[in-house]
C-alpha positions in Angstrom: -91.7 35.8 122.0 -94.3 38.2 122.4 -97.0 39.1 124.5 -98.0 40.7 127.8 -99.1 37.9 130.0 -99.7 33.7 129.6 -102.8 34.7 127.2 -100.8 36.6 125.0 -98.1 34.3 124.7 -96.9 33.2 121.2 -93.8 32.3 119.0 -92.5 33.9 115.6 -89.7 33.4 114.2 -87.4 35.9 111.4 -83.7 35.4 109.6 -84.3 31.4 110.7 -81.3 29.6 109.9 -81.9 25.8 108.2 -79.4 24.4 110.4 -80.8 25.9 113.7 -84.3 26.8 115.6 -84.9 26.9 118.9 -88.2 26.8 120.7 -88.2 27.4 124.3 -91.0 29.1 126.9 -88.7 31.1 128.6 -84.8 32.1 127.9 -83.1 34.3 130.4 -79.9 36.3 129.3 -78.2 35.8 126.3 -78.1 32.2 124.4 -74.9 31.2 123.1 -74.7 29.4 119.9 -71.3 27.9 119.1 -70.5 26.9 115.5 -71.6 23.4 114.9 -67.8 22.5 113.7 -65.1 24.4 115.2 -61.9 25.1 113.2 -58.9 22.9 114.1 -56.9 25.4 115.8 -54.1 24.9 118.2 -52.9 28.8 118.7 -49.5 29.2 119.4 -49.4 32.7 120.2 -46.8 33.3 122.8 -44.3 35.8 121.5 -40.6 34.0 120.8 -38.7 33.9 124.1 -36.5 36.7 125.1 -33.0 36.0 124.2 -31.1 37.1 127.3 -33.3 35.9 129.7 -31.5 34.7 133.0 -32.4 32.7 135.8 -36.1 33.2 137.6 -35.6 30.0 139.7 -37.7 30.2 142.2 -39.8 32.7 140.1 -40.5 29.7 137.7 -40.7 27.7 140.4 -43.9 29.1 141.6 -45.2 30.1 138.8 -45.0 25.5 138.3 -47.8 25.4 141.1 -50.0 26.0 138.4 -49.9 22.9 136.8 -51.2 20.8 139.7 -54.5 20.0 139.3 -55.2 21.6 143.1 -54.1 24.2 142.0 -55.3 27.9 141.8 -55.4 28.4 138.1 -54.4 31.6 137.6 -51.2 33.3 138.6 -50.2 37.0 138.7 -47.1 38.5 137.8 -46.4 41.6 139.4 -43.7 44.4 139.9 -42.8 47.3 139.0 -42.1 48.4 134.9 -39.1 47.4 133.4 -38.7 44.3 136.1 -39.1 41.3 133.4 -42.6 40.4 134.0 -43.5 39.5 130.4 -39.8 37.8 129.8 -40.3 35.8 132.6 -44.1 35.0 131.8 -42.9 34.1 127.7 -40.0 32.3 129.1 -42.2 30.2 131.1 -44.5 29.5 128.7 -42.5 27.9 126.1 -40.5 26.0 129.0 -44.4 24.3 129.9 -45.5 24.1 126.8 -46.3 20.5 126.5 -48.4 20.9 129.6 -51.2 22.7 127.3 -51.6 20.1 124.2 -54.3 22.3 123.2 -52.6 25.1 122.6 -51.3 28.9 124.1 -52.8 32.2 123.8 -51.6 35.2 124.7 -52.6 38.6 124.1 -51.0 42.6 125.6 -54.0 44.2 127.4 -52.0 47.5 126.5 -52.9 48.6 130.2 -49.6 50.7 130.0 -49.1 51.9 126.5 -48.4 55.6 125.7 -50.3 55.8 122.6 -53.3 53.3 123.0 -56.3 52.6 125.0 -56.0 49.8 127.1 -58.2 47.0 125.0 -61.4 46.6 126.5 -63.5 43.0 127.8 -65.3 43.0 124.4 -62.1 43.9 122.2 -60.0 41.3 124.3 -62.5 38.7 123.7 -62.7 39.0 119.8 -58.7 38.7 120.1 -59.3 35.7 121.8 -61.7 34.1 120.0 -59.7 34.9 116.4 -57.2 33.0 117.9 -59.5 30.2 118.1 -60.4 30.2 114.8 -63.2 32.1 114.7 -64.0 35.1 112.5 -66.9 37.4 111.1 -70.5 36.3 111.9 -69.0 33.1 114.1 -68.4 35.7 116.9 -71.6 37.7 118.7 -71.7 41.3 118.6 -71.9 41.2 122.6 -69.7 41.3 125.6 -72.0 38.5 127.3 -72.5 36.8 124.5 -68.8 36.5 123.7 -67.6 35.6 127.0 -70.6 32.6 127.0 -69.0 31.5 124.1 -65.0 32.1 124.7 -65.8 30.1 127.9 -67.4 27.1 126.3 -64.8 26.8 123.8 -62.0 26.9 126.1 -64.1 24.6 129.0 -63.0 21.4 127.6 -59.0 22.6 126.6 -55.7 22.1 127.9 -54.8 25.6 127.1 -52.4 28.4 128.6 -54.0 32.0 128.5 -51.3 34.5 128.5 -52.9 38.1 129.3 -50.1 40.8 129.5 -49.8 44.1 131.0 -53.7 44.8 132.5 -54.1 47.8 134.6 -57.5 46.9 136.1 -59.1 44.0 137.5 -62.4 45.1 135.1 -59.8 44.3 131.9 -59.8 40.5 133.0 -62.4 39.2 135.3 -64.7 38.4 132.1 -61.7 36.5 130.3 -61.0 33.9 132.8 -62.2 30.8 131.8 -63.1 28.3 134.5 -62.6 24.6 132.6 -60.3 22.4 134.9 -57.8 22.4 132.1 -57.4 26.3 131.4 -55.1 28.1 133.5 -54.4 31.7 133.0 -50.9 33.4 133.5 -51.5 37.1 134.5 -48.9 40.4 134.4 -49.4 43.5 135.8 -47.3 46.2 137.4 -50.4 46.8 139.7 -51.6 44.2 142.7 -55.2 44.4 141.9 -56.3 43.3 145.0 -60.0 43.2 143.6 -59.0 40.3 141.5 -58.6 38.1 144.2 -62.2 38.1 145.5 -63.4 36.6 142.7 -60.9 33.5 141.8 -58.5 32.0 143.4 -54.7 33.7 142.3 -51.5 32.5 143.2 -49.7 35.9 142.8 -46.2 36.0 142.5 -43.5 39.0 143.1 -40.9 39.7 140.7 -38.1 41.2 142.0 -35.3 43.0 140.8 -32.1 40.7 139.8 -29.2 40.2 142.3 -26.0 40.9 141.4 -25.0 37.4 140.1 -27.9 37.3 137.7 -27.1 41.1 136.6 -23.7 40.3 135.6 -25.0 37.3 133.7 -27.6 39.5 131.7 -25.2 42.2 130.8 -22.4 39.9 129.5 -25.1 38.2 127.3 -26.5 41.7 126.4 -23.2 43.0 125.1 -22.7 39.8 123.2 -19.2 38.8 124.6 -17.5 37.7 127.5 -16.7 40.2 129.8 -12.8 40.9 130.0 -11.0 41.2 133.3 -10.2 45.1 132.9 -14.3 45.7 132.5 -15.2 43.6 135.7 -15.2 47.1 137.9 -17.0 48.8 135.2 -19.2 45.8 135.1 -20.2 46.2 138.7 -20.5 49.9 138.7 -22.7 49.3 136.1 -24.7 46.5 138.2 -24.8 48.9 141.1 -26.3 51.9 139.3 -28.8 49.8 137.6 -30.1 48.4 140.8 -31.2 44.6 139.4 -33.7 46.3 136.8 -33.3 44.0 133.6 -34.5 46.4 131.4 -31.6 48.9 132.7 -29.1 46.5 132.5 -30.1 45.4 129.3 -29.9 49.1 127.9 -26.3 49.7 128.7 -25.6 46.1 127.5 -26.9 46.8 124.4 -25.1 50.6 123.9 -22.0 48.8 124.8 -22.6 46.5 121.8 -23.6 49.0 119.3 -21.1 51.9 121.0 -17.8 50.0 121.5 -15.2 53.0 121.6 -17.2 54.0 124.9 -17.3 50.8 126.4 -18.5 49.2 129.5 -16.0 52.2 131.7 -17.6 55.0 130.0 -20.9 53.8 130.1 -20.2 53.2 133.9 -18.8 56.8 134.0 -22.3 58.0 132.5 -25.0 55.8 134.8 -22.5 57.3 138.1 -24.4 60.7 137.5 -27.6 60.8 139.1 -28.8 63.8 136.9 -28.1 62.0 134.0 -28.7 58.2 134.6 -32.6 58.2 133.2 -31.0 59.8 129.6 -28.3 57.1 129.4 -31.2 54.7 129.8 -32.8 55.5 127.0 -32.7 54.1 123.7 -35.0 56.3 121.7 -38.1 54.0 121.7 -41.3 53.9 124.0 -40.5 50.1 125.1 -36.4 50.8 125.3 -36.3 53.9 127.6 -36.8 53.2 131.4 -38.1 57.2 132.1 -40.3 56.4 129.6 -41.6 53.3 131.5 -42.3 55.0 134.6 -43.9 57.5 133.2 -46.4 55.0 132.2 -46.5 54.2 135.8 -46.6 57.8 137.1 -49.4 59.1 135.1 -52.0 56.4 136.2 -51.8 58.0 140.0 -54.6 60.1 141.4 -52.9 63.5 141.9 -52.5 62.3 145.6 -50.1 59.7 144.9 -48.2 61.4 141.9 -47.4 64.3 144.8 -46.1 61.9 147.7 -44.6 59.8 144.7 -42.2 63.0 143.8 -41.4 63.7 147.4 -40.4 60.7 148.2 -37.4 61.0 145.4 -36.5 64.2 148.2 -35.9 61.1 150.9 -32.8 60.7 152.3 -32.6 57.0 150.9 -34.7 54.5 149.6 -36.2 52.9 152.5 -38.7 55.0 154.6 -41.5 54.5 157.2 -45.0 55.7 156.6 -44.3 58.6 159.2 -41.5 59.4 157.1 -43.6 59.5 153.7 -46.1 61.2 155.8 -44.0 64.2 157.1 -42.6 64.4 153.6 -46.3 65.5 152.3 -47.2 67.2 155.5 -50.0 63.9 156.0 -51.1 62.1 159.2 -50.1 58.5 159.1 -54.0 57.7 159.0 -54.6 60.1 155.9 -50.9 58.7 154.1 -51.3 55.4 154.3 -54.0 54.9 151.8 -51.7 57.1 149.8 -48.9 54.5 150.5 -51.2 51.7 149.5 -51.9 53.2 146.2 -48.2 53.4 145.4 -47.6 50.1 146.3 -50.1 48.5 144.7 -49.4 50.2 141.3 -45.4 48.9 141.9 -43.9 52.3 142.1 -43.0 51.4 146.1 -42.6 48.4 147.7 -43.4 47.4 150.9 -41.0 44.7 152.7 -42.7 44.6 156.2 -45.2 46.2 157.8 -45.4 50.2 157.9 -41.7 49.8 155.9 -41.8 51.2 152.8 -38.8 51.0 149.6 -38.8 52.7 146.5 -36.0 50.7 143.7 -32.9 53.5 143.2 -34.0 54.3 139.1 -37.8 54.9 140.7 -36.6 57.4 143.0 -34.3 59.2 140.7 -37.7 59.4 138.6 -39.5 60.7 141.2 -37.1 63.6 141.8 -36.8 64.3 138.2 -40.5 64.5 138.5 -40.4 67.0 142.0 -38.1 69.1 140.3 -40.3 69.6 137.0 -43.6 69.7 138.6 -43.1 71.1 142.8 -42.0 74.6 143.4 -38.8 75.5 144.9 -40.8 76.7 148.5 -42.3 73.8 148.5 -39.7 71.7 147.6 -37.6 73.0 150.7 -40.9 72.9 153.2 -40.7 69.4 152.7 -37.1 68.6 153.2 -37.1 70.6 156.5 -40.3 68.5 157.2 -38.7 65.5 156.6 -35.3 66.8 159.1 -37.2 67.8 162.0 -39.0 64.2 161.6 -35.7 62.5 161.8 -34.2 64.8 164.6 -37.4 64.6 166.8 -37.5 60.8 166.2 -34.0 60.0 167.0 -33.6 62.3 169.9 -36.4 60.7 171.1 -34.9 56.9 170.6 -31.4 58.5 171.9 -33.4 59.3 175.4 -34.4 55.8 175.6 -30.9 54.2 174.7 -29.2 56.3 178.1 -31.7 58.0 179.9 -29.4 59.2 182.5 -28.0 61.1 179.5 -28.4 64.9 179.8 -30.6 66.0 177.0 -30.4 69.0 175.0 -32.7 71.1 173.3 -35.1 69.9 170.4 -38.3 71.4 169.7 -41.4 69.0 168.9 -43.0 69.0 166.2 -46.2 70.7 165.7 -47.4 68.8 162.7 -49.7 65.8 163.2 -47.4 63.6 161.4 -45.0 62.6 164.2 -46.7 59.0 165.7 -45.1 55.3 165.9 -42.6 56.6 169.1 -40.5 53.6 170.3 -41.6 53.4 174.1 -38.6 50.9 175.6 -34.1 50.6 174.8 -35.3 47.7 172.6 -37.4 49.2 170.5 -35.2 52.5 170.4 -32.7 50.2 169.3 -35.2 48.7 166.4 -35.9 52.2 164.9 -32.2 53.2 164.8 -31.5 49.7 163.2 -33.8 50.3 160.6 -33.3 54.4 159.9 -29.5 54.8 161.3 -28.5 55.3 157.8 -31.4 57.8 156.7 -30.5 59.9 159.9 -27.0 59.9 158.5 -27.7 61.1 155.7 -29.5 63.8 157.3 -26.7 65.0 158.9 -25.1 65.4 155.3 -28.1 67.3 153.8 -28.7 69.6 156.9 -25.0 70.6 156.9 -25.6 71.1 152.6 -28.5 73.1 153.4 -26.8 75.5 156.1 -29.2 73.9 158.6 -26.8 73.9 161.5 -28.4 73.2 164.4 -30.1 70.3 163.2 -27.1 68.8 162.5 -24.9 68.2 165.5 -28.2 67.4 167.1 -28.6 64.5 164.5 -24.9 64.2 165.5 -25.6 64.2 169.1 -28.8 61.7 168.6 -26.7 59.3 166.8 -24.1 59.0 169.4 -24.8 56.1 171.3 -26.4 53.8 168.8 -23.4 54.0 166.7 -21.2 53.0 169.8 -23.3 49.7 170.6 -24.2 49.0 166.9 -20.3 48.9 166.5 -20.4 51.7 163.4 -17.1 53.1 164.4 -16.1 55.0 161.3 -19.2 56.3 160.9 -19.1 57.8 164.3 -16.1 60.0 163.8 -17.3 60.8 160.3 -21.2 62.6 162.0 -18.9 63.8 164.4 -16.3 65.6 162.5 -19.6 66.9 160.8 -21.0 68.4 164.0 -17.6 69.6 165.1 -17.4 71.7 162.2 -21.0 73.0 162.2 -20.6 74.1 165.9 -17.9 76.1 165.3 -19.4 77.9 162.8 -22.4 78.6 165.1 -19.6 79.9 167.4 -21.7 77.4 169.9 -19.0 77.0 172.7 -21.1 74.3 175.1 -22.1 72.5 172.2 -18.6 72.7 171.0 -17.8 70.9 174.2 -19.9 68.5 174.2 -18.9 67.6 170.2 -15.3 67.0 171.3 -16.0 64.5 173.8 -18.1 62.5 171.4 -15.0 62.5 169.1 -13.2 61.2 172.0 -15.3 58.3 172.1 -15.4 58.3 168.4 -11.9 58.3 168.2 -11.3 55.6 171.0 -14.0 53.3 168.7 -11.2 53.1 166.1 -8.1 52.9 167.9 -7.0 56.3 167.4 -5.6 57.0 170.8 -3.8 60.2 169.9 -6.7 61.7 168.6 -9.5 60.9 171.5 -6.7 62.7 174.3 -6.5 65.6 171.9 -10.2 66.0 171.3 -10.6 65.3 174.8 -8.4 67.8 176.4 -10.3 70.3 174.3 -13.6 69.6 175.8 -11.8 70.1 178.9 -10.1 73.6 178.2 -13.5 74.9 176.5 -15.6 73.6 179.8 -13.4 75.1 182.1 -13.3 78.8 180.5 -16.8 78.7 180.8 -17.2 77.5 184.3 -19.4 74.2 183.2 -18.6 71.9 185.9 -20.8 69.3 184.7 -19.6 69.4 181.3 -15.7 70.1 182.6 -16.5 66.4 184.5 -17.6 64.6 181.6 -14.6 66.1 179.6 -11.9 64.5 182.6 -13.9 61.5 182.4 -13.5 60.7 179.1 -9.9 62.3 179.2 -9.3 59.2 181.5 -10.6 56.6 179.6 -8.1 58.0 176.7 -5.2 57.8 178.8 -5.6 54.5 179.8 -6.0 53.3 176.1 -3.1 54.8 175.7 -1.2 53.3 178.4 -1.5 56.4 180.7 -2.7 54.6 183.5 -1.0 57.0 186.3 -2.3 60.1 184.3 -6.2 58.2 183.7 -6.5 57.3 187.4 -6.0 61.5 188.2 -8.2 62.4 185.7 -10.7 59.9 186.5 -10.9 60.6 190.6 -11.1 64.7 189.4 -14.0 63.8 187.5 -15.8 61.5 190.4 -15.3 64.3 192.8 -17.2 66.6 190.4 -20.1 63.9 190.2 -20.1 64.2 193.8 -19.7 67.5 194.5 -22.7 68.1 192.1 -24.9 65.4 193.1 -25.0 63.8 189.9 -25.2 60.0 190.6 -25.5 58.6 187.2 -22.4 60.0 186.0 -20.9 59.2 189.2 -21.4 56.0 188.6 -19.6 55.5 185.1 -16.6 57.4 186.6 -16.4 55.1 189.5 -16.7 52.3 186.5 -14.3 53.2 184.8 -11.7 53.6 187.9 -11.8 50.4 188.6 -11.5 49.9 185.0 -8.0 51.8 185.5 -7.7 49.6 188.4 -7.7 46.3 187.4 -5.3 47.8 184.3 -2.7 48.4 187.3 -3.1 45.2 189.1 -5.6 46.8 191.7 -7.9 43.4 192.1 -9.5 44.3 195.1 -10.0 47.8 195.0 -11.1 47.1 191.2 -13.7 44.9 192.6 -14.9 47.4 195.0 -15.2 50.2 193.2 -17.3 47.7 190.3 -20.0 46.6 193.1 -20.3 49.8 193.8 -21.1 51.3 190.6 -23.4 48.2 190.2 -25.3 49.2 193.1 -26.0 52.8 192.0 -26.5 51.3 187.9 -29.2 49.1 189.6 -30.8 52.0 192.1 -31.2 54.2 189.0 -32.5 51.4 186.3 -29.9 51.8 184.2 -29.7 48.3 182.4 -26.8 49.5 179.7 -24.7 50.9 183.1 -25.6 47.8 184.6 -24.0 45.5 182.0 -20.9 47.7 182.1 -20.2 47.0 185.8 -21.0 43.3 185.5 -18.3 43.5 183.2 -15.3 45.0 184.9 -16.7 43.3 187.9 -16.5 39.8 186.0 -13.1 40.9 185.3 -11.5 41.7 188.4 -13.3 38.6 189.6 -11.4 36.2 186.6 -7.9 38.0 187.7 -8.8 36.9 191.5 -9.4 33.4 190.5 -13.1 33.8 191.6 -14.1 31.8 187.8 -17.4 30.5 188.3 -19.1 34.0 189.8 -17.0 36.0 186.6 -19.0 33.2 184.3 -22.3 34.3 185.7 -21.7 37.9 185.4 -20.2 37.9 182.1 -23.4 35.6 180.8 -25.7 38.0 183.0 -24.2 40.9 180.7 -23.9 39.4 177.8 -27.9 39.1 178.2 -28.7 42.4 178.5 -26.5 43.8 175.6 -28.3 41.4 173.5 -31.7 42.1 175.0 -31.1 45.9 174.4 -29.4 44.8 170.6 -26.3 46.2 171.8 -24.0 44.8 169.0 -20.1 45.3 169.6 -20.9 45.0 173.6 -21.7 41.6 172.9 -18.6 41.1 171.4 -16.7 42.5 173.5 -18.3 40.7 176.6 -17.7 37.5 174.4 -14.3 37.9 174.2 -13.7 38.9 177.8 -15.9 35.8 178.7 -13.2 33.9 176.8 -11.0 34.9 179.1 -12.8 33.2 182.0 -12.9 29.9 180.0 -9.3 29.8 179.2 -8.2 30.6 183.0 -10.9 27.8 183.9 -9.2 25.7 181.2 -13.0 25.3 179.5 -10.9 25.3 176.1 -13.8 24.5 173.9 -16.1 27.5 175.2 -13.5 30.1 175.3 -13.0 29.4 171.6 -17.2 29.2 171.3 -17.3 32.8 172.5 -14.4 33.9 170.4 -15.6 32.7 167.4 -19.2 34.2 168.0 -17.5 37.9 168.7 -15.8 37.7 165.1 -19.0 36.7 163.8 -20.3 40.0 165.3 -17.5 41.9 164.3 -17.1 40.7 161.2 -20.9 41.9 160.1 -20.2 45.3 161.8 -16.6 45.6 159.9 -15.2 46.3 163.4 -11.6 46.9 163.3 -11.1 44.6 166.5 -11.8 41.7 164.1 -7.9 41.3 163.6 -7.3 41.1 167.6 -10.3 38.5 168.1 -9.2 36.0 164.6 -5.8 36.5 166.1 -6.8 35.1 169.4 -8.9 32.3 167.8 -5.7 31.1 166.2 -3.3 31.1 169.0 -6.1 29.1 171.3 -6.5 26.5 168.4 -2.8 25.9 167.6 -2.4 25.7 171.8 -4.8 22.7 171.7 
């Protein structure tokens, strides 16, 4: 067509084909011609199915959705490298393959290959359309010209389009064909996001294995049954490879081609950190797991690659974004973008919101990665970042759990990274539930890295949460840890005050012996220095010892010295857990009604000072000395009422304990059904926390049943 305006207007016509000529007025954009006969293809292009693949139930299961004609018809496989997405997309293709008469493609985008471009729209597209047949001059030279035509061919097909590992949205969005009987299967280890906007996707998460399927996929991998005497070699193995297939599949396969080391020696290998990522490697691109992250790791902007290596310095694999932030030195406004990018290209996960989890292997990358590529200084900058941000945060959460407790000194941060602050007990409680272990850990690394002080303040923090959440062992262990760190501060009060925590540690576990010895000490090293208050809270938890160990004579002294001290100093909280625990003592030695009035009085002053964890504690003993004086119905209440408020504050073992005490009240009011109720509840509780009072509670559960 030629011309400038309607005048000018006319037709010619050059390299016209016999078989076709077209006159129009006016064409817009590029006209398709497809051949006038079209080979007889059905492609079949899906690789052969991966021998050992296991399981995917629910996996496959979503990835079925697509075959309803309601359907979203295209589905996304994503997760992180090395996680099974192509195994699981191939072994779901050949599964459904009569549900595409018409035929499957399937081509690798290469949107992660070392040595390779990732293929491009117009490259993709000739794949595509040689697999249809179609060769030479029976494909245009364009990008719009060839998706016009890839489109029309497909429009009318039952087909399966298989398009493996894309990096970017751009690699795909002119490949999807919109005929009602395409659909379009989809891997990548990134979320693109973008996709979404323009088609419906029904995008589908591909975990790691559990431990069931693991074992299944290494037995198949090493080409035998597993014998007995490698079953704790196999789970070591299991363990260290942390549900990634590719992992397991390595060592499966060097235990088939290296039999004189053997499932226990390969365990022996993977058990080194250092040296894990080298004994998952078999020496080719596609068979070496560092070599698949890496993939991963170089796609980052430099932003993420940097909070991707220091988060292989965190404490453990799950981390909040203030966390990640005070790793990099970040605001939780400037990280979370930083966050998102990780997460979207699989290299962290995020299980809820402003929770963040990087898979064991990924982290163990990422430090190999800190080590190679962030100086020692800085290295160490943001490990003590990341220490203050656990000891500011969980002093902070500790204040909440008892704030009656006297506080000691921690300095706040002056970064801008510190934000997200629990405000109430219960949401305290939350943040320790979901970073108990991380501070923990802290307390390990501070103490490997000479950093004292912070950590029998991380000891000190801890404290209470570990006594409600029922983490008995743990307990002694952080405070064995912070024992041994004041001494070699030569910190005397803090010494103190470290002692009578291992009392209660000690008490936590039994270990009677122990608590009056560690207690005793708290009291000699209070009273050289003239502490009253602390000499006061060493006698009060002296008494407590005695009376678990039967000392009831000796706990009543020690428990009345340590009252008079409360009183003599004015300091009513504690005044009111010594009087507690007297009539504790009391009710021991038969003392109902002094028991009783000592309880409503330390009730009183629990309720004057809003302490709702003191307050549970004295409708407790009161509830008891009201179930020895026959006064059932009122004990019911009270039990109930504190059984309420342990669980409102997620007080763990105190429910359990109240439960079985509650019990108690049932049986005497010959309510046989509910004392076993409650019993049965408290081991549930203790069972979870591994609480050694398990065996007292299962032992009462049996002698009520075998009474009825």
């Amino acid at each position: 067509m030629r011309g400038t305006n309607s005048g000018d207007i006319h037709n010619e016509a050059s390299h016209v084909s016999a078989s076709v000529f077209i006159q129009a007025r006016d064409i817009y954009g590029d006209l398709v011609l497809a051949p006038r006969t079209l080979p007889a293809v059905t492609p079949q292009q899906v690789p052969p199915g991966v021998p050992n693949f296991v399981d995917r139930r629910r996996e496959r299961r979503s990835l079925d959705a697509l075959l309803r004609a309601d359907a979203a018809r295209v589905a996304l496989l994503t997760g992180p490298g090395g996680v099974g997405k192509t195994a699981l997309a191939i072994a779901w293709a050949a599964l459904r393959q009569d549900a595409f008469p018409d035929g499957q493609l399937y081509l690798n985008l290469r949107g992660f290959d070392r040595h390779a471009r990732p293929l491009t729209p117009s490259d993709a597209l000739l794949t595509l359309l040689n697999g249809l047949g179609l060769h030479g001059d029976s494909i245009p030279p364009t990008l719009e010209s060839r998706i016009g035509l890839f489109r029309t061919l497909v429009s009318h097909r039952e087909i399966l389009i298989v398009l493996d590992n894309l990096r970017a949205a751009d690699q795909v969005q002119s490949l999807l064909p919109s005929g009602p009987g395409c659909r379009t299967l989809l891997t990548s280890r990134h979320g693109l996001v973008g996709l979404g906007t323009a088609v419906a996707i029904r995008r589908v998460d591909v975990p790691p294995l559990d431990r069931r399927s693991s074992r299944s996929l290494l037995a198949k991998t090493v080409g035998k049954r597993l014998r007995p005497a490698d079953e704790q070699a196999a789970q070591a193995i299991i363990t260290h490879c942390a549900g990634l297939p590719l992992a397991v599949a390595i060592i499966g396969a060097r235990a088939r081609t290296q039999p004189v080391l053997g499932l226990p020696g390969l365990a022996s290998e993977i058990a080194d950190r250092a040296a894990v990522l080298q004994a998952l490697d078999l020496g080719e691109a596609d068979l070496s797991v560092r070599v698949v992250f890496q993939t991963s790791y170089r796609g980052l902007t430099p932003e993420a690659a940097r909070l991707f290596r220091l988060i292989g310095l965190h404490v453990g694999a799950e981390f909040s974004a203030g966390a990640a932030g005070a790793l990099a030195g970040l605001s939780p406004h400037a990280v979370r973008p930083v966050l998102a990018e990780l997460v979207d290209a699989s290299l962290v996960d995020s299980p809820q919101s402003g929770r963040y989890r990087c898979h064991d292997l990924l982290q163990i990358f990422a430090l190999e990665r800190a080590d190679d590529e962030e100086s020692v200084a800085e290295r160490a900058a943001a490990t003590g970042r990341m220490l203050d941000f656990y000891l500011f945060m969980a002093f902070r959460a500790a204040c909440l759990l008892d704030p009656q407790r006297e506080p000691i000194d921690v300095a706040v941060p002056a970064a801008s990274w510190i934000a997200g602050l629990p405000a109430s007990p219960a949401e305290a409680t939350r943040w320790f539930d979901e970073n108990w272990s991380s501070v923990l850990t802290c307390v390990t690394l501070a103490a490997d890295r000479n950093r004292l002080e912070h950590v029998w303040k991380l000891a000190w923090s801890l404290a209470d949460y570990l006594d409600r959440a029922g983490h008995a062992q743990q307990w002694v262990s952080v405070q064995e840890a912070a024992l041994s760190a004041t001494e070699k501060l030569g910190d005397l009060s803090a010494q103190a005050g470290i002692h009578r925590q291992l009392a209660w540690a000690y008490l936590s576990i039994a270990d009677f012996a122990a608590a009056v010895r560690h207690a005793r000490q708290a009291v000699s090293i209070s009273t050289a220095l003239a502490d009253r208050r602390a000499e006061g809270h060493g006698r009060h938890v002296l008494g407590w010892s005695l009376s678990e160990s039967g000392e009831y004579g000796e706990a009543m002294r020690e428990g009345q010295a340590a009252l008079a001290i409360y009183e003599e100093l004015g300091v009513e909280a504690a005044g009111a857990d010594a009087l507690n625990n007297l009539a504790w003592y009391q009710l021991r030695t038969g003392a109902v009604g002094p028991a009783a009035e000592n309880a409503e009085l330390a009730l009183r002053r629990y309720l004057g000072l809003g302490n709702s964890y003191g307050e549970a504690l004295a409708l407790d003993t009161l509830a008891g000395a009201e179930t020895a004086g026959a006064r059932l119905e009122s004990a019911i209440r009270r039990y109930q009422r504190a059984l309420s408020i342990h669980r409102d504050r997620g007080d763990h073992y105190y429910q359990a304990r109240v439960l079985t005490h509650l019990s108690e009240a049932y049986r005497a009011a010959l309510m046989f059904s509910d004392q076993v109720d409650c019993l049965r509840k408290a081991a549930e509780i203790l069972r979870e926390l591994r609480h050694p009072e398990l065996a007292d509670v299962e032992s009462m559960i049996r002698a009520t049943v075998d009474a009825e």
